[in-house]
C-alpha positions in Angstrom: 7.8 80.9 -39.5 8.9 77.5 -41.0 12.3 78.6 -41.3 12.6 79.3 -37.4 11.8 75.2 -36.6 15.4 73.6 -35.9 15.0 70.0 -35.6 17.7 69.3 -33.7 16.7 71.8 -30.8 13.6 69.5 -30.6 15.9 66.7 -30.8 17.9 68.1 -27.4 14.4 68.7 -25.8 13.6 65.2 -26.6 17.0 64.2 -24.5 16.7 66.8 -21.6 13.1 65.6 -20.9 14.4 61.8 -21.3 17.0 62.1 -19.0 14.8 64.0 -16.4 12.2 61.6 -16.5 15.1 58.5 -16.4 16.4 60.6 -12.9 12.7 60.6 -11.7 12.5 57.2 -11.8 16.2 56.2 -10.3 16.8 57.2 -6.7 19.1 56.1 -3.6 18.0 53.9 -0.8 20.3 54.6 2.7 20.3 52.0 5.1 22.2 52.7 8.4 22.7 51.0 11.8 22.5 52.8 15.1 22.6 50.6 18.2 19.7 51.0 21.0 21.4 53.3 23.3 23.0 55.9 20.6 19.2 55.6 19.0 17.5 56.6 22.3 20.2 59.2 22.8 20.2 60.7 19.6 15.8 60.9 20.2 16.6 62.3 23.2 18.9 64.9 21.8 16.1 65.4 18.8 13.6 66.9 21.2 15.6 68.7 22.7 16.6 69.9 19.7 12.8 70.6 18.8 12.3 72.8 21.8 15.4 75.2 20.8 18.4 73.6 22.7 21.8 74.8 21.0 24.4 72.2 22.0 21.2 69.8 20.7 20.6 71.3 17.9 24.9 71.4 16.7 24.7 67.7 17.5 21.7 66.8 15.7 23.4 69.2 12.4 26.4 67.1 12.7 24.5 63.4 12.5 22.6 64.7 9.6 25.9 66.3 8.0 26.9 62.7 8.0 24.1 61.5 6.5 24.2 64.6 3.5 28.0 63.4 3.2 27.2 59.3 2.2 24.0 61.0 -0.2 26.6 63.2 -1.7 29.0 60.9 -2.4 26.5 58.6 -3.7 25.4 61.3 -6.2 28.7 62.2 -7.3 29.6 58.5 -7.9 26.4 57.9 -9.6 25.9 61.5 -11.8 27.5 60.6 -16.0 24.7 62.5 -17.9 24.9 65.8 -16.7 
């Protein structure tokens, strides 16, 4: 049974649970401005969204798209280790 223990698998364990815990602990803060109006417009077009509205629902899919586009590039830019 001894001769089935290779150190350097415990080793590469040792580095995949190091970098998972070094990703836990790093993260992305977004900061975005949206002016009064397009805020209260784009609320306006979140419950309607809410209640089943199509048009509402393509618009609110296409802010968040934005927002998935900026994390994604973020990640990209940021990902080395993998």
């Amino acid at each position: 049974m001894a001769d089935m223990f290779d150190p350097h698998e415990l080793e590469e364990m040792a580095e995949r649970l190091a970098r998972v815990e070094r990703h836990e602990q790093e993260g992305y803060e977004m900061t975005f401005f949206i002016n009064q109006n397009d805020a209260l417009e784009l609320l306006d077009t979140w419950h309607q969204a809410r209640l089943g509205e199509p048009m509402a629902m393509a618009k609110c899919w296409t802010e968040f798209g934005k927002i998935m586009m900026r994390l994604e590039a973020s990640v990209d830019d940021d990902i080395t280790d993998y």
